[in-house]
C-alpha positions in Angstrom: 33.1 -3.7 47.5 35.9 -6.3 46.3 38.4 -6.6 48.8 40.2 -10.1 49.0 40.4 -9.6 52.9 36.4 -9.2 53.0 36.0 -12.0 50.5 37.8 -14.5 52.8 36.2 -13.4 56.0 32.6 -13.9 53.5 34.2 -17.3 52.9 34.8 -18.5 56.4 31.3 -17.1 57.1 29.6 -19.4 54.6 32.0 -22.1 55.9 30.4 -22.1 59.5 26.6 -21.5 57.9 27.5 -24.9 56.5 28.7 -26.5 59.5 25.6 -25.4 61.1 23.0 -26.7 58.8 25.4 -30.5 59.4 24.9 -30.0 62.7 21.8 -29.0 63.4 20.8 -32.4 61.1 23.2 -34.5 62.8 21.3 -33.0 66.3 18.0 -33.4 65.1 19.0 -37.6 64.5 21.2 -38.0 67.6 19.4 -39.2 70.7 21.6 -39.7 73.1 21.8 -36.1 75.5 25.8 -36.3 76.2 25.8 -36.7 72.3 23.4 -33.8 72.3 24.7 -31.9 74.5 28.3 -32.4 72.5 26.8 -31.2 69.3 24.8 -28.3 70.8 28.4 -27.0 72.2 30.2 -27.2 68.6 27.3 -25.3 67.8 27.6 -22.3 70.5 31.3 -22.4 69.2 30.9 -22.1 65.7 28.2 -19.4 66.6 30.6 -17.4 68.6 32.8 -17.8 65.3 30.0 -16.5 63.3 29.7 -13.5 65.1 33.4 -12.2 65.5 33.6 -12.9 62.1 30.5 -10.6 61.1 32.4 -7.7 63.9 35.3 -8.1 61.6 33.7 -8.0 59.0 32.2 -4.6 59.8 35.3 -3.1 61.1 37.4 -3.9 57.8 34.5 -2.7 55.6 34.2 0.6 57.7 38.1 1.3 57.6 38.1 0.4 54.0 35.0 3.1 53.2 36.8 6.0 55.3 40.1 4.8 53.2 37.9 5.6 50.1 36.5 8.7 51.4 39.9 9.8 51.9 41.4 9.0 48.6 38.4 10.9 47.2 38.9 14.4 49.0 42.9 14.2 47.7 
């Protein structure tokens, strides 16, 4: 489904799945805890992120298939 709403929420998706994977490297090199411990919260937040994104994500695409399924009874 192409939906320019969908594609940006697909876009910020990607965006955090990046910011994760710089993370996670920068983590893996840091050792200092409070720096640790500094990263490892970015990454709960960016994780909470994630996952409202993906809720959206499946709310938008379930209102745009009943949209569809509406159209196609008219």
């Amino acid at each position: 489904m192409d939906d320019p709403y969908l594609n940006d929420l697909r876009g910020e998706f990607n965006s955090y799945s990046n910011q994760l994977k710089k993370l996670k490297k920068k983590l893996l090199k840091v050792d200092v805890i409070e720096e640790q411990t500094k990263i490892i919260n970015q990454i709960d937040s960016i994780a909470k992120k994630m996952e409202n994104n993906q809720k959206q994500s499946v709310k938008v695409t379930k209102s745009r298939l009943k949209e569809r399924k509406k159209k196609s009874k008219r």
